[in-house]
N, C-alpha and C positions, 0 to 999 in steps of 0.2 A: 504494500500500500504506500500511496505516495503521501509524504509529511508535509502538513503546511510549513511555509516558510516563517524565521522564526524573526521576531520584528522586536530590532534594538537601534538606539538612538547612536550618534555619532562623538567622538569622545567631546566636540568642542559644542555640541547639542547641552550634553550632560554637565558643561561646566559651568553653561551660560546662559543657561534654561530652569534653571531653579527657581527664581521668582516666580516666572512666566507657569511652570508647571502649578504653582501653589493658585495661582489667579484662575488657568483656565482651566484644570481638572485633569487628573490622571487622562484618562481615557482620551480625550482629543487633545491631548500634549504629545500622546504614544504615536497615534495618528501622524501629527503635523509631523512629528521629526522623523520619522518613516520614508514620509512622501516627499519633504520637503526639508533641510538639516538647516537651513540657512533663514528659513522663516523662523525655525525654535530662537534662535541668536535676533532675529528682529523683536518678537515678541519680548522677551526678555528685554532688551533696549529700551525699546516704547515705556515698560514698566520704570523702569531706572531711571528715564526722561521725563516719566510723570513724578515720580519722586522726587526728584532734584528741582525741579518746576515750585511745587509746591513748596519747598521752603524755602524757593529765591521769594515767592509770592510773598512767606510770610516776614519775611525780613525789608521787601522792598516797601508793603504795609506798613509794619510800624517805623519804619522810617519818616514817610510822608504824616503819618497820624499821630506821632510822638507830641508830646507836650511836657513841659518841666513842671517839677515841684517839690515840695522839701516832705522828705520821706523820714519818718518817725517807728525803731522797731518794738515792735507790742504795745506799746504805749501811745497816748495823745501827748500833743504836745504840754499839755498842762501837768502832767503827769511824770514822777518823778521815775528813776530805774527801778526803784524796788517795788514799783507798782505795776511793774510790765510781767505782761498773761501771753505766754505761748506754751506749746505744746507737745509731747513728747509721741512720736510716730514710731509702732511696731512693727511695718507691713513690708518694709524693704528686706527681699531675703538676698541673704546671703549663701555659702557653699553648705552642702551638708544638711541641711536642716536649721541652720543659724540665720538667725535677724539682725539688722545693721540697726541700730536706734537712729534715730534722727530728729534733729531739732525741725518744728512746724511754726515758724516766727511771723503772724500777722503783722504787714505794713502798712501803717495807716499816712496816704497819701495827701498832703495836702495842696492843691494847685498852685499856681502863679501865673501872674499877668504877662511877664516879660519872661525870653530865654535867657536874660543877664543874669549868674551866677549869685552877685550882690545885691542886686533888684530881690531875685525872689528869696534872699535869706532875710529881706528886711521883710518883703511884704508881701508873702505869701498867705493864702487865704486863712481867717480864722477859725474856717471850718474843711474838716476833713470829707475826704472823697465815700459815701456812704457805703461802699463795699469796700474792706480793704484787702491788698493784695496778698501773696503768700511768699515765701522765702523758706528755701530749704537748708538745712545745714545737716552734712552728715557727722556724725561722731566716729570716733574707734567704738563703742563696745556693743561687743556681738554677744549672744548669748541664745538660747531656746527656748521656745515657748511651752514646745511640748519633746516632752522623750529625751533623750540620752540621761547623763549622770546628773544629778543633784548640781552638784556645782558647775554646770552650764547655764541653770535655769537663768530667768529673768530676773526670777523674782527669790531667788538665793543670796544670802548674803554674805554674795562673794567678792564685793568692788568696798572702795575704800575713800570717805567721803569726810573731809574736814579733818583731815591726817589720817590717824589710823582709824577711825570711829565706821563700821561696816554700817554698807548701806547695796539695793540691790539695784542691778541694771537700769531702773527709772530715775533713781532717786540722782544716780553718778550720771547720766547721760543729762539730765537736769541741769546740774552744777557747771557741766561742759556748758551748758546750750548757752547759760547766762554770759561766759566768758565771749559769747560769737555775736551780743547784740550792738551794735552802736550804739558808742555812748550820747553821743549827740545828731538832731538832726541832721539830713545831710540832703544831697542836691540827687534827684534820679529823675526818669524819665518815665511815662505813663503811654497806654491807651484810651482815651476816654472812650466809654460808653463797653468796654469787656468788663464784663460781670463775673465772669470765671475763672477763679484764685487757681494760680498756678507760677511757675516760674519763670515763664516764658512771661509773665504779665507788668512786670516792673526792670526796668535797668538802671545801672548805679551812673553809666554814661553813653551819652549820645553817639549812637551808631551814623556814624559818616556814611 
């Protein structure tokens, strides 16, 4: 009996078709590079081309839409450092089964009228921007949520907090985060009108 023939893609299909395979589906990925090796290398392109697109877009956006203002972290500006409220985040993992702690530091934005540096440190708005931004900081300490030994936990008290006095993974990644706030005002750049606290939503300086 005669064997169908046995349909395999071409080495520089397989190097350069990966995107492209996740986008358009086993099955007519198997296909195209079969019939055609040079299409799987277009498709995969076009992917990459859309990619690269979309964050020339989003950079070339808040270029033109940037606005200055005197940026405050956790705090208002009325408000002294020992009054400043941010937050400690579990969810970044790490290798193994380990968590990265990380500091979650709301920035509260305040406008200004001019992009002069001096302008807006004198007379930037009295009132902050109603949504305020986010700012990540990562720490060193890693630890478990769940499973392996005791002294991985999070919540073990295995870290060491105001010299030797034990304290666990929140309480030290805490202590870190306050060391990462500015102490004073300072000068960053804004989207108005993005409501969704993320990294990408405030910068310390003006992207040329």
């Amino acid at each position: 009996a005669l064997r169908p023939p046995r349909h395999r893609c071409t080495s520089a299909c397989n190097k350069g078709g990966s995107v492209a395979f996740m986008a358009m589906g086993p099955n007519l990925m198997s296909s195209t590079c079969t019939v055609m090796p040079m299409t799987c290398l277009m498709l995969s392109g076009l992917v990459f081309a859309a990619a690269c697109w979309m964050m020339f877009h989003k950079e070339y956006a808040f270029h033109h839409e940037q606005l200055p203002g005197n940026c405050s972290d956790a705090r208002f500006h009325n408000q002294s450092l020992t009054e400043a409220r941010f937050f400690i985040d579990d969810t970044l993992k790490a290798h193994h089964g380990m968590v990265t702690m990380r500091c979650v530091i709301p920035v509260h934005i305040y406008p200004c009228a001019d992009d002069n540096s001096a302008y807006c440190a004198r007379y930037s708005s009295e009132t902050p921007l109603p949504t305020a931004r986010t700012r990540f900081e990562i720490t060193n300490v890693r630890c478990r949520l769940f499973g392996g030994t005791r002294t991985q936990h999070c919540k073990a008290q295995n870290w060491h907090c105001l010299g030797a006095q034990p304290c666990d993974a929140y309480e030290k990644a805490q202590r870190l985060c306050t060391h990462k706030l500015k102490v004073s005002p300072y000068e960053c750049y804004y989207v108005p009108g993005t409501t969704q606290a993320g990294p990408d939503q405030v910068r310390f300086a003006r992207r040329a």
